[in-house]
PDB file of N, CA, C, O and CB in Angstrom:
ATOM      1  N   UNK A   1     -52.849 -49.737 -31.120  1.00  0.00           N
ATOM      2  CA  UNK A   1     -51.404 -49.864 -31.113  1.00  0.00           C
ATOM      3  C   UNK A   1     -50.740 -48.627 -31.705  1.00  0.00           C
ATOM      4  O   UNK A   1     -49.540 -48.422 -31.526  1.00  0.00           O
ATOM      5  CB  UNK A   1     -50.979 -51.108 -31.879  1.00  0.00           C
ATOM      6  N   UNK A   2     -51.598 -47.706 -32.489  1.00  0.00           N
ATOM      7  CA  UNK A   2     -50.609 -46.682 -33.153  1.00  0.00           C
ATOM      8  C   UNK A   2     -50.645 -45.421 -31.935  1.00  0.00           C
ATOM      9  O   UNK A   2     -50.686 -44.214 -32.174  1.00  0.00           O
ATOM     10  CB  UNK A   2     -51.242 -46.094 -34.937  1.00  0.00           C
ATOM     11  N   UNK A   3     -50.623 -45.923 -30.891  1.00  0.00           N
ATOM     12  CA  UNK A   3     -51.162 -44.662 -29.863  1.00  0.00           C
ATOM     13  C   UNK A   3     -49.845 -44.670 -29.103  1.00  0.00           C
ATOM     14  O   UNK A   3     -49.744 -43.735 -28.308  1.00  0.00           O
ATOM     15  CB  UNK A   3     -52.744 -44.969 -28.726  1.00  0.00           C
ATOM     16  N   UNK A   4     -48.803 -45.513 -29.160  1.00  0.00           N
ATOM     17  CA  UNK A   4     -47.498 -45.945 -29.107  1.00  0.00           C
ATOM     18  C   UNK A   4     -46.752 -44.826 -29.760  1.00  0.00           C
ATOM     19  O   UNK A   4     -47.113 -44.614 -30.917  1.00  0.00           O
ATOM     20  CB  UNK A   4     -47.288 -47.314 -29.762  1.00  0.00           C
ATOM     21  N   UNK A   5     -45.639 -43.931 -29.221  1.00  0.00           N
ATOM     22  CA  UNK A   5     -45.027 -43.427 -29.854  1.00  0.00           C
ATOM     23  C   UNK A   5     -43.590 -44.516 -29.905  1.00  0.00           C
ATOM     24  O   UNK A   5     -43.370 -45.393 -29.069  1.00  0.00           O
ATOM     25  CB  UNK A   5     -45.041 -42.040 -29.374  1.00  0.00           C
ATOM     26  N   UNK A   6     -42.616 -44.158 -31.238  1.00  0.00           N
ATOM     27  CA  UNK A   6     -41.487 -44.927 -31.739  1.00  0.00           C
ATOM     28  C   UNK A   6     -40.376 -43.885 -32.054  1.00  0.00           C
ATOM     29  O   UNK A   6     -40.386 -42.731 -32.483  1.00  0.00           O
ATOM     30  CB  UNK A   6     -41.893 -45.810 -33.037  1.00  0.00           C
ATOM     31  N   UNK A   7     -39.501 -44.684 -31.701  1.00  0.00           N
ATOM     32  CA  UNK A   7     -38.141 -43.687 -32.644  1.00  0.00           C
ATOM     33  C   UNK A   7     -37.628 -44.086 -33.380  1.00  0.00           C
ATOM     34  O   UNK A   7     -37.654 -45.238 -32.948  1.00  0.00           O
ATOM     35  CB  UNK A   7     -36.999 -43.207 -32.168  1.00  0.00           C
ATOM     36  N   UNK A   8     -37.029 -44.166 -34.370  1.00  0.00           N
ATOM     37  CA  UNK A   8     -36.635 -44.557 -35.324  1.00  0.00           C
ATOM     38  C   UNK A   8     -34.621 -44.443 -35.246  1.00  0.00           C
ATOM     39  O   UNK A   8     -34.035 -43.411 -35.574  1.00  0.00           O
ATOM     40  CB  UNK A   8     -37.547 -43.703 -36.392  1.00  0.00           C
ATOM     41  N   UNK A   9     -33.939 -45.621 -34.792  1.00  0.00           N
ATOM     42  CA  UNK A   9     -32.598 -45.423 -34.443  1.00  0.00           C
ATOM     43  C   UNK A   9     -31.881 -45.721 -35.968  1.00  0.00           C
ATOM     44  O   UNK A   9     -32.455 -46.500 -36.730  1.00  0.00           O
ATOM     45  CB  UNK A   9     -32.108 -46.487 -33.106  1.00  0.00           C
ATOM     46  N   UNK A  10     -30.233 -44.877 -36.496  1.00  0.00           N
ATOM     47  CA  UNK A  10     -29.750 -45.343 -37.214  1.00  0.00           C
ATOM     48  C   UNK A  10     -28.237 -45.478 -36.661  1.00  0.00           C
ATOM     49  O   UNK A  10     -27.717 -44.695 -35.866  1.00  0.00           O
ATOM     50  CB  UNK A  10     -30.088 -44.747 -38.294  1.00  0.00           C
ATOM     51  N   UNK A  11     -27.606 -46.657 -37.252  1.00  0.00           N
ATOM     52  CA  UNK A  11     -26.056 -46.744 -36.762  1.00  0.00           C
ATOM     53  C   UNK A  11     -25.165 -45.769 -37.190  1.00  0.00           C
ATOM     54  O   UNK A  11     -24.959 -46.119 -38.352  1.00  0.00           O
ATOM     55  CB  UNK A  11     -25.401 -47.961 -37.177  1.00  0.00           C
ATOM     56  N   UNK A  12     -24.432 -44.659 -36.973  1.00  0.00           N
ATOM     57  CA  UNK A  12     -23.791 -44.147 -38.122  1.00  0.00           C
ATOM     58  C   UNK A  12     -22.438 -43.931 -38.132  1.00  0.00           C
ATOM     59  O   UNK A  12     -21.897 -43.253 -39.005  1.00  0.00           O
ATOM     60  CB  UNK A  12     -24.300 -43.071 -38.446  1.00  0.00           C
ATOM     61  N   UNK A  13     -21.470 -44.793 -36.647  1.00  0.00           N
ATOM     62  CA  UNK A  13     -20.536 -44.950 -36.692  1.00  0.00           C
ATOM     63  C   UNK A  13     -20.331 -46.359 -36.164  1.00  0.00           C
ATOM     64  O   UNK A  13     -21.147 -46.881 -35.404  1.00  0.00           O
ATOM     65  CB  UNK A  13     -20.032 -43.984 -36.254  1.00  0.00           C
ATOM     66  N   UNK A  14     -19.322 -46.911 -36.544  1.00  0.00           N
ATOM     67  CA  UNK A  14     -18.695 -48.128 -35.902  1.00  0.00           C
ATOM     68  C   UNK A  14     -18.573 -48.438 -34.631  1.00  0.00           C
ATOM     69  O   UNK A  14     -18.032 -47.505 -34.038  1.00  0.00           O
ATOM     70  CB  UNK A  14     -17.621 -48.234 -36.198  1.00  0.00           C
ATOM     71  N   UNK A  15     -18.818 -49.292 -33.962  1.00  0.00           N
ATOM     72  CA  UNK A  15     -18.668 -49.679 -32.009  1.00  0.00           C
ATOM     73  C   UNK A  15     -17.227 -50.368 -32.191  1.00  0.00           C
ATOM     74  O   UNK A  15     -16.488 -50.380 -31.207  1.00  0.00           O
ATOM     75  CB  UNK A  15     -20.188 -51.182 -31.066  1.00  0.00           C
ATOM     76  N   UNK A  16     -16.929 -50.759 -33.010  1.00  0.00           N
ATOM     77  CA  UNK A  16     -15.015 -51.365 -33.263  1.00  0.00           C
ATOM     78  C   UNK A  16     -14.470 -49.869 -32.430  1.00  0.00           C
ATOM     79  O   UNK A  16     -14.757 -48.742 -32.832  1.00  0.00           O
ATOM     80  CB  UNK A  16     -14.148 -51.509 -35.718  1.00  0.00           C
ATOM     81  N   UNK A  17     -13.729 -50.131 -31.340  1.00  0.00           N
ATOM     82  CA  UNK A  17     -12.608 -49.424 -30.822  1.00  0.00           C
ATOM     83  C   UNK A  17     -13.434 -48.752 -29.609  1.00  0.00           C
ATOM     84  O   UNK A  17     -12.755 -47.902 -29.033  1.00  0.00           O
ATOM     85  CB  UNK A  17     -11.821 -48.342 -31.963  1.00  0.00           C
ATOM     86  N   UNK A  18     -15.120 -48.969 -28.914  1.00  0.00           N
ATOM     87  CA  UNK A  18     -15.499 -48.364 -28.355  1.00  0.00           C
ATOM     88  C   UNK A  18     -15.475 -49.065 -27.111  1.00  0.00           C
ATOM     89  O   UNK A  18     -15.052 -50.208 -27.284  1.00  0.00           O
ATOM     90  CB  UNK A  18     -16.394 -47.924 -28.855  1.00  0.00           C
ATOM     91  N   UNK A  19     -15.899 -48.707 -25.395  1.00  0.00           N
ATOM     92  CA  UNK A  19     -16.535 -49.464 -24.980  1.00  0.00           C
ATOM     93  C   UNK A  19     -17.137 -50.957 -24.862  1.00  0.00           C
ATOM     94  O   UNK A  19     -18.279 -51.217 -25.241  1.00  0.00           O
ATOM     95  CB  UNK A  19     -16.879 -48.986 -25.097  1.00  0.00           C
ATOM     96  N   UNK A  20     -16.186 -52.001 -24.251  1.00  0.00           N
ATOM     97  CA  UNK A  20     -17.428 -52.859 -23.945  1.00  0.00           C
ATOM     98  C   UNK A  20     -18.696 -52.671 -24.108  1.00  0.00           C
ATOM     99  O   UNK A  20     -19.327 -53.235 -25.002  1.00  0.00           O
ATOM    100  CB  UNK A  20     -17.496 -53.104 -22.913  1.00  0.00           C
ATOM    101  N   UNK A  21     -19.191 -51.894 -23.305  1.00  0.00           N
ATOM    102  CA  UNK A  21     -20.443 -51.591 -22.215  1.00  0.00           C
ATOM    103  C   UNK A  21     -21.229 -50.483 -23.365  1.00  0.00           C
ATOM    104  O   UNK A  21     -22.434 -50.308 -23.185  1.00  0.00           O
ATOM    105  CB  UNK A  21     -19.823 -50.678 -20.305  1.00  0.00           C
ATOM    106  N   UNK A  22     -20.510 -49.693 -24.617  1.00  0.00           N
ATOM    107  CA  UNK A  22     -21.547 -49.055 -25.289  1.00  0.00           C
ATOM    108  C   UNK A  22     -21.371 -50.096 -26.819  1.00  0.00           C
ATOM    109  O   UNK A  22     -22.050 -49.643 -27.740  1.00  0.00           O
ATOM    110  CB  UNK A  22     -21.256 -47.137 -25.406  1.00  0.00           C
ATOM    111  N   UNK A  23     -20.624 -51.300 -27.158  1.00  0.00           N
ATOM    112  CA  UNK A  23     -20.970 -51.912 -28.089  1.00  0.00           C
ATOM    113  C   UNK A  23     -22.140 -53.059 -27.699  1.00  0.00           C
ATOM    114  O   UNK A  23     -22.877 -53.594 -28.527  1.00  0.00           O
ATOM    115  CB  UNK A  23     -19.772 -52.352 -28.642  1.00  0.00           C
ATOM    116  N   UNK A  24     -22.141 -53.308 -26.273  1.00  0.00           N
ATOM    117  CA  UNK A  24     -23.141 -54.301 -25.650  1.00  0.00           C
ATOM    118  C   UNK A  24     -24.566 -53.541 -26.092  1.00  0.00           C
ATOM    119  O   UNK A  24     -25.399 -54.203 -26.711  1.00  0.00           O
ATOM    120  CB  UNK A  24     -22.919 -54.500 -23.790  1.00  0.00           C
ATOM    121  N   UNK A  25     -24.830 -52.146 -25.764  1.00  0.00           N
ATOM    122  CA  UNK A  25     -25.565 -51.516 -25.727  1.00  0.00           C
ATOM    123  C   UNK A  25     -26.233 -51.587 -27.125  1.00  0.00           C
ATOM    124  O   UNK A  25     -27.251 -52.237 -27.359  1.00  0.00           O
ATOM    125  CB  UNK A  25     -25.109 -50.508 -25.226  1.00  0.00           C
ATOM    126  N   UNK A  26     -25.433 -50.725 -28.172  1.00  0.00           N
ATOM    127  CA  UNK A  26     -25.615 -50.968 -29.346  1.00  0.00           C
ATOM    128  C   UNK A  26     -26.354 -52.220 -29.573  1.00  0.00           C
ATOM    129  O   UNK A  26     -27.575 -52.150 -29.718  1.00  0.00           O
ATOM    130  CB  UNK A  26     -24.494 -50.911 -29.918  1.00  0.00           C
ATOM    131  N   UNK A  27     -25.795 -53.285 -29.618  1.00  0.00           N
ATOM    132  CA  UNK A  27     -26.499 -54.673 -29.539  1.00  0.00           C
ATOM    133  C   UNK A  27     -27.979 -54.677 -28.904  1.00  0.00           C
ATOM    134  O   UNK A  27     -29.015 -54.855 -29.545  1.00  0.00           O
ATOM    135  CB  UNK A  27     -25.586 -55.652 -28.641  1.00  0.00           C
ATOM    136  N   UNK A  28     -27.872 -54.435 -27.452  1.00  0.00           N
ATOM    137  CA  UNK A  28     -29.134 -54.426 -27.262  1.00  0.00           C
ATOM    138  C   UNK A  28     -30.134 -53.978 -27.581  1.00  0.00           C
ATOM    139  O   UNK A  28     -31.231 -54.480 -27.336  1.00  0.00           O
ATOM    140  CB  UNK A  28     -29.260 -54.317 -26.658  1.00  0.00           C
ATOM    141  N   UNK A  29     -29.864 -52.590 -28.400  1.00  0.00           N
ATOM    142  CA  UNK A  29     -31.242 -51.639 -29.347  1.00  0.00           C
ATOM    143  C   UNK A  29     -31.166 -52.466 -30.575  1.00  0.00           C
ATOM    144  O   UNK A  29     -31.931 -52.018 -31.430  1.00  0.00           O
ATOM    145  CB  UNK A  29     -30.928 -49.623 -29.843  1.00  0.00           C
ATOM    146  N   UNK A  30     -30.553 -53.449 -30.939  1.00  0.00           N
ATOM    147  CA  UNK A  30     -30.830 -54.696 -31.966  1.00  0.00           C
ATOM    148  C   UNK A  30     -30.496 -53.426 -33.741  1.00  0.00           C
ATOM    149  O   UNK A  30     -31.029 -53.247 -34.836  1.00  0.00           O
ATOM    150  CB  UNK A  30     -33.217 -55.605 -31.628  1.00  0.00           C
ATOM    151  N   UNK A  31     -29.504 -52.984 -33.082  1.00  0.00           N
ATOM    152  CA  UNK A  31     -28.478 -52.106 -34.205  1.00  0.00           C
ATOM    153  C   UNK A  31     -27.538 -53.249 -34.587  1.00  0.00           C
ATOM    154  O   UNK A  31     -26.705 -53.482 -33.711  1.00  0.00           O
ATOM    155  CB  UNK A  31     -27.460 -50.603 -33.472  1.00  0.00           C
ATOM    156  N   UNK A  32     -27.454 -54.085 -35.768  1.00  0.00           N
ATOM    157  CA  UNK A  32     -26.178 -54.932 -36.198  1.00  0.00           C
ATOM    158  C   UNK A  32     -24.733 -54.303 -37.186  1.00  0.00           C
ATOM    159  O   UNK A  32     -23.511 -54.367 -37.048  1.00  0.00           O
ATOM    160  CB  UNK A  32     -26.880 -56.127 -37.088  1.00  0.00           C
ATOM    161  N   UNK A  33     -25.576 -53.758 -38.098  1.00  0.00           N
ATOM    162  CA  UNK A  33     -24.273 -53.233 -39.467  1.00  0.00           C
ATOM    163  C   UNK A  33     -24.104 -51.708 -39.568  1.00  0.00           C
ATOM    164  O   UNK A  33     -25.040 -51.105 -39.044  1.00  0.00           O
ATOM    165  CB  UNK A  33     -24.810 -53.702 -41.297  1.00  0.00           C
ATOM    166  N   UNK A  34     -23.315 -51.064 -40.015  1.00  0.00           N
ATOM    167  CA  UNK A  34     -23.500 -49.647 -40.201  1.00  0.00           C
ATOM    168  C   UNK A  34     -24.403 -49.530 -41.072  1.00  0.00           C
ATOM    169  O   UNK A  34     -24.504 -50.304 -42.024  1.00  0.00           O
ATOM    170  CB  UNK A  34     -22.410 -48.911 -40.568  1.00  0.00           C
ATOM    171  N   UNK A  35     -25.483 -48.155 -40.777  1.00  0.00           N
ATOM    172  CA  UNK A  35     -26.472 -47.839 -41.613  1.00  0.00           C
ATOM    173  C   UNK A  35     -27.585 -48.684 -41.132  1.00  0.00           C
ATOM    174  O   UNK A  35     -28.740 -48.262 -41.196  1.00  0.00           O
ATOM    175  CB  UNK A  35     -26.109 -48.021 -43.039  1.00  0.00           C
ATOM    176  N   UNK A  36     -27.282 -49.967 -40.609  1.00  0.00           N
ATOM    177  CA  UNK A  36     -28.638 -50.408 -39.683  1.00  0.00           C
ATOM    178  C   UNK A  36     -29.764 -49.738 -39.090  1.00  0.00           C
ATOM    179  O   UNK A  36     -29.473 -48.890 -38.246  1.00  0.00           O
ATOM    180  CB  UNK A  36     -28.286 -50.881 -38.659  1.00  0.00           C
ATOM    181  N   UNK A  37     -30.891 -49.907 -39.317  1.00  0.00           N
ATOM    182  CA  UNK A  37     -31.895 -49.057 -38.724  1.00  0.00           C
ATOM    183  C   UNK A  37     -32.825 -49.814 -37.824  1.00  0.00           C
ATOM    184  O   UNK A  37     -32.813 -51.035 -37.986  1.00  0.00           O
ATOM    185  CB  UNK A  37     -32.669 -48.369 -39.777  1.00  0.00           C
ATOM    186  N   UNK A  38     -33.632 -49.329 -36.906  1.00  0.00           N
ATOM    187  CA  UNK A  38     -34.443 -49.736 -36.281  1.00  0.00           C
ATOM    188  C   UNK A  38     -35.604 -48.923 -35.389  1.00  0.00           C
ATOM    189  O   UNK A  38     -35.456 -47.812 -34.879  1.00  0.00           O
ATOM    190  CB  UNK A  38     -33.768 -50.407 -35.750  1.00  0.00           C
ATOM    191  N   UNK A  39     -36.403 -49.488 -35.352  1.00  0.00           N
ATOM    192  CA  UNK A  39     -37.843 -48.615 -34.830  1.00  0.00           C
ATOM    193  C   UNK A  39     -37.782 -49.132 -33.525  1.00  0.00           C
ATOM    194  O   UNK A  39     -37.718 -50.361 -33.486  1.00  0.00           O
ATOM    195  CB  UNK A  39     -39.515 -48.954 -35.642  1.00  0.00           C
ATOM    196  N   UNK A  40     -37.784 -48.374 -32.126  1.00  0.00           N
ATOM    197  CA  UNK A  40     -38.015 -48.845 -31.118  1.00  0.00           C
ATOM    198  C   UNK A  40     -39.307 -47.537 -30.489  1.00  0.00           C
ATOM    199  O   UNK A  40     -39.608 -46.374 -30.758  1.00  0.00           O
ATOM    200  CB  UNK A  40     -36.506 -49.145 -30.353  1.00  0.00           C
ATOM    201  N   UNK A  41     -39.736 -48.583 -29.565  1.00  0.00           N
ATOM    202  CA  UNK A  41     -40.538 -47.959 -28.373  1.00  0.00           C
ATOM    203  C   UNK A  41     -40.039 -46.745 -27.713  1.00  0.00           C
ATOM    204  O   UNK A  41     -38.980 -46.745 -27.086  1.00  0.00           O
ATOM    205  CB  UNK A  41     -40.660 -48.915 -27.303  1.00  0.00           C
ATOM    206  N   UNK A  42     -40.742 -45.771 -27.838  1.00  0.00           N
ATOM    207  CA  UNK A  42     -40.019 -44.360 -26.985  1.00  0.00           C
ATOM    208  C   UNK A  42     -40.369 -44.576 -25.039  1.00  0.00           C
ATOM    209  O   UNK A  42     -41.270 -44.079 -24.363  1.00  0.00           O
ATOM    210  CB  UNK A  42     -41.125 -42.447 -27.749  1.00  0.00           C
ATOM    211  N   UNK A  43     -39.273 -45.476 -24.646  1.00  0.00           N
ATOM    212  CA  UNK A  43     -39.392 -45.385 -22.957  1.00  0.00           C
ATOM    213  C   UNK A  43     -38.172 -44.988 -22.727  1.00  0.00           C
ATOM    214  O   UNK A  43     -37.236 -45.109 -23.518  1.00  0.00           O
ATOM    215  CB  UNK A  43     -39.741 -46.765 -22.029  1.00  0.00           C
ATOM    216  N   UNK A  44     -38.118 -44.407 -21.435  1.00  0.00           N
ATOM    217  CA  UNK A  44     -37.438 -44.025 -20.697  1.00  0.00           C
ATOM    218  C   UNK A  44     -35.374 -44.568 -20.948  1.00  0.00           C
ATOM    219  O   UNK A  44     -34.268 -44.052 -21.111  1.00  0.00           O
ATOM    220  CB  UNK A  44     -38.346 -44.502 -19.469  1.00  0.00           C
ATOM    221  N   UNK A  45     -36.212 -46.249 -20.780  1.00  0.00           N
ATOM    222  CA  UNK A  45     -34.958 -47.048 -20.606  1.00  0.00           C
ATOM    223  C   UNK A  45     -34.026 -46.723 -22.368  1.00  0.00           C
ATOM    224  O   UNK A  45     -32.839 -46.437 -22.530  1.00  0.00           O
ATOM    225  CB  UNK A  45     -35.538 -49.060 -20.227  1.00  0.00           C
ATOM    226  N   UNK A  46     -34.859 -46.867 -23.179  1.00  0.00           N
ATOM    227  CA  UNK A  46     -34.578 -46.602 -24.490  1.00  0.00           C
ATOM    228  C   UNK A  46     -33.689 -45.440 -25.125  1.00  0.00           C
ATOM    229  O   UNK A  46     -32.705 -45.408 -25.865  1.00  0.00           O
ATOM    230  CB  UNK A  46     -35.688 -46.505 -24.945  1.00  0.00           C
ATOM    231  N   UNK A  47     -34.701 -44.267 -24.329  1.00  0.00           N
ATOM    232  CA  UNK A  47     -34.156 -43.388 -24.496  1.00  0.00           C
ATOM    233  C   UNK A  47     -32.345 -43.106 -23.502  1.00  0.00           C
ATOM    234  O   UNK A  47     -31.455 -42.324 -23.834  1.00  0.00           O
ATOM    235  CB  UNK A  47     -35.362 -42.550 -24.290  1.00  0.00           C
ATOM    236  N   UNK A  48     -32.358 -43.915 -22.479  1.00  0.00           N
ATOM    237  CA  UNK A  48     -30.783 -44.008 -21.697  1.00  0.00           C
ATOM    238  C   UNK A  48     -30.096 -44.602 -22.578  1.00  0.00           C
ATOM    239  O   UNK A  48     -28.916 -44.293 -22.746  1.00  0.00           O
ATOM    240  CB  UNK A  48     -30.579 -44.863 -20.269  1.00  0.00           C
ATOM    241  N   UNK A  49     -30.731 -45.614 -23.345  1.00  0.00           N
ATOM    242  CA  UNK A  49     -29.559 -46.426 -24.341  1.00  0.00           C
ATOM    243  C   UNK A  49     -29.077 -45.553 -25.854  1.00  0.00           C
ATOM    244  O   UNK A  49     -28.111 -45.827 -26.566  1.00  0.00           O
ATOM    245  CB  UNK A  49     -30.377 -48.114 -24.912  1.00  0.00           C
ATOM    246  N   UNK A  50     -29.837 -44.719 -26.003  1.00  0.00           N
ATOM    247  CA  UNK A  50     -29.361 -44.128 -27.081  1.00  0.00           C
ATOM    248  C   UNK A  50     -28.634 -42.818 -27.033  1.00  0.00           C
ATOM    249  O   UNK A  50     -27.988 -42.303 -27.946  1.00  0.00           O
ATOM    250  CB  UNK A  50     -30.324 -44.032 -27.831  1.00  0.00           C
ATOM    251  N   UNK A  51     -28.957 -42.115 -25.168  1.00  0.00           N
ATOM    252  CA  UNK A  51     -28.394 -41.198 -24.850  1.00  0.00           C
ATOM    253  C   UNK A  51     -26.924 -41.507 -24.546  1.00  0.00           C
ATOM    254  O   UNK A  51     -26.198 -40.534 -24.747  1.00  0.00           O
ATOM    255  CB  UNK A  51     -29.090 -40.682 -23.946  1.00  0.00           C
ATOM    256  N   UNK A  52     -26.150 -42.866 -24.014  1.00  0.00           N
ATOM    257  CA  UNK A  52     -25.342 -43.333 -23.799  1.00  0.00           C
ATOM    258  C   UNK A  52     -24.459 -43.639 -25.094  1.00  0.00           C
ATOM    259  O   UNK A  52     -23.256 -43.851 -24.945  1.00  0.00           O
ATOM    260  CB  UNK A  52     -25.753 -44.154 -23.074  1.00  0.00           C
ATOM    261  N   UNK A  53     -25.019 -43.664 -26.316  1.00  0.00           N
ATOM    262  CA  UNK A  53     -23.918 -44.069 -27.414  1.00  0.00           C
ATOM    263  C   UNK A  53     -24.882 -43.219 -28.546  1.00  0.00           C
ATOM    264  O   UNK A  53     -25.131 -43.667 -29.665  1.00  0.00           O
ATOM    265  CB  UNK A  53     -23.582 -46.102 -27.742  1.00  0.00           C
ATOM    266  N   UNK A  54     -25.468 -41.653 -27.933  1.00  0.00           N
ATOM    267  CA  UNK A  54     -25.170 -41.140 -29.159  1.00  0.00           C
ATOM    268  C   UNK A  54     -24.411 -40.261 -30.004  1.00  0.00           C
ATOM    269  O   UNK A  54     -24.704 -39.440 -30.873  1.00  0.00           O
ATOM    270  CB  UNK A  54     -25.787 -40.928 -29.324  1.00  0.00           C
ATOM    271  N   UNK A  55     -23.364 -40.673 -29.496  1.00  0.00           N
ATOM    272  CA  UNK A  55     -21.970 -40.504 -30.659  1.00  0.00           C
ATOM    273  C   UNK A  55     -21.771 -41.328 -31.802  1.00  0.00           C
ATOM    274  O   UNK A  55     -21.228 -40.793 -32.769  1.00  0.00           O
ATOM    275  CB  UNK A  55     -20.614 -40.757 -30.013  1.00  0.00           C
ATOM    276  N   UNK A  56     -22.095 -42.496 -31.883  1.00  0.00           N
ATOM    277  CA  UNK A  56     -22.391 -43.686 -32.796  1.00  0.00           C
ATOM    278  C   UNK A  56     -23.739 -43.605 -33.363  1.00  0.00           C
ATOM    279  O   UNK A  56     -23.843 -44.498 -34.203  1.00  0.00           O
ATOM    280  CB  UNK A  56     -22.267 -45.025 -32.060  1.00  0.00           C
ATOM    281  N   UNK A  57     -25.120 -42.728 -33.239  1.00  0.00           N
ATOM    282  CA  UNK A  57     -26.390 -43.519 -33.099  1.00  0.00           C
ATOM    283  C   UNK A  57     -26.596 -41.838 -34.314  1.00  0.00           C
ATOM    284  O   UNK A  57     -25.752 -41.016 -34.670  1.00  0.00           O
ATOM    285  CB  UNK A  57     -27.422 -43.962 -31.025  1.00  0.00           C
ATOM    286  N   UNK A  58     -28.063 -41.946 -34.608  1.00  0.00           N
ATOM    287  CA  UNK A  58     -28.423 -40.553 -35.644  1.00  0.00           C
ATOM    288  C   UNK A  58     -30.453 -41.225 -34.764  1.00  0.00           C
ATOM    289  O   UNK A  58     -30.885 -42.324 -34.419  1.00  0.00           O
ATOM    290  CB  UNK A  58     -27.837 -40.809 -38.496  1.00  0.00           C
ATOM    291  N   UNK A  59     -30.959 -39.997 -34.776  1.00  0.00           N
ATOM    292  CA  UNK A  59     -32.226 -40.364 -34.624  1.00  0.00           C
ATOM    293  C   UNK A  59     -33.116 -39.670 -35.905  1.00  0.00           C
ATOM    294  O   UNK A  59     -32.879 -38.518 -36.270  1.00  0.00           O
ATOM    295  CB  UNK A  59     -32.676 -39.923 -33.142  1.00  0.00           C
ATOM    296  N   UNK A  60     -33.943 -40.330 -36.403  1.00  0.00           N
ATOM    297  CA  UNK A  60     -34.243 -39.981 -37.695  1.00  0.00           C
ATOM    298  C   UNK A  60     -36.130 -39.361 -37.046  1.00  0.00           C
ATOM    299  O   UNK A  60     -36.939 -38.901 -37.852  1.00  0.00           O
ATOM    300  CB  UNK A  60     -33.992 -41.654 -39.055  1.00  0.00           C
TER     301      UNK A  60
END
C-alpha cells in the first residue's frame, strides 16, 4: 500500500462567496473548516479537483 503516491490538501481560504460548483467540489475532496487538511490519492480526477479551486486549496 505505500507504493500509492498521496497529496496532502489544505483549506486556506473560505468557499463562502464562491461558486456553487467549486464549494461542491471542496466538499467532495472531504475539506470541511479552514485549515482543514486531508491526504488524498494522487489520480488524475483528484488532481482536476484541486486544479479547479486552487485559489482556496495550498498543497503541502
Amino acid at each position: 500500500m505505500s507504493d500509492k503516491k498521496t497529496l496532502t490538501v489544505k483549506l486556506v481560504r473560505s468557499p463562502i462567496g464562491c461558486r456553487a460548483s467549486h464549494r461542491a467540489t471542496v466538499t467532495g475532496l472531504g475539506l470541511r473548516k479552514l485549515n482543514s487538511t486531508r491526504v488524498l490519492e494522487d489520480t488524475p480526477a483528484v488532481r482536476g479537483m484541486i486544479n479547479k479551486i486552487a485559489y482556496l486549496v495550498q498543497v503541502l
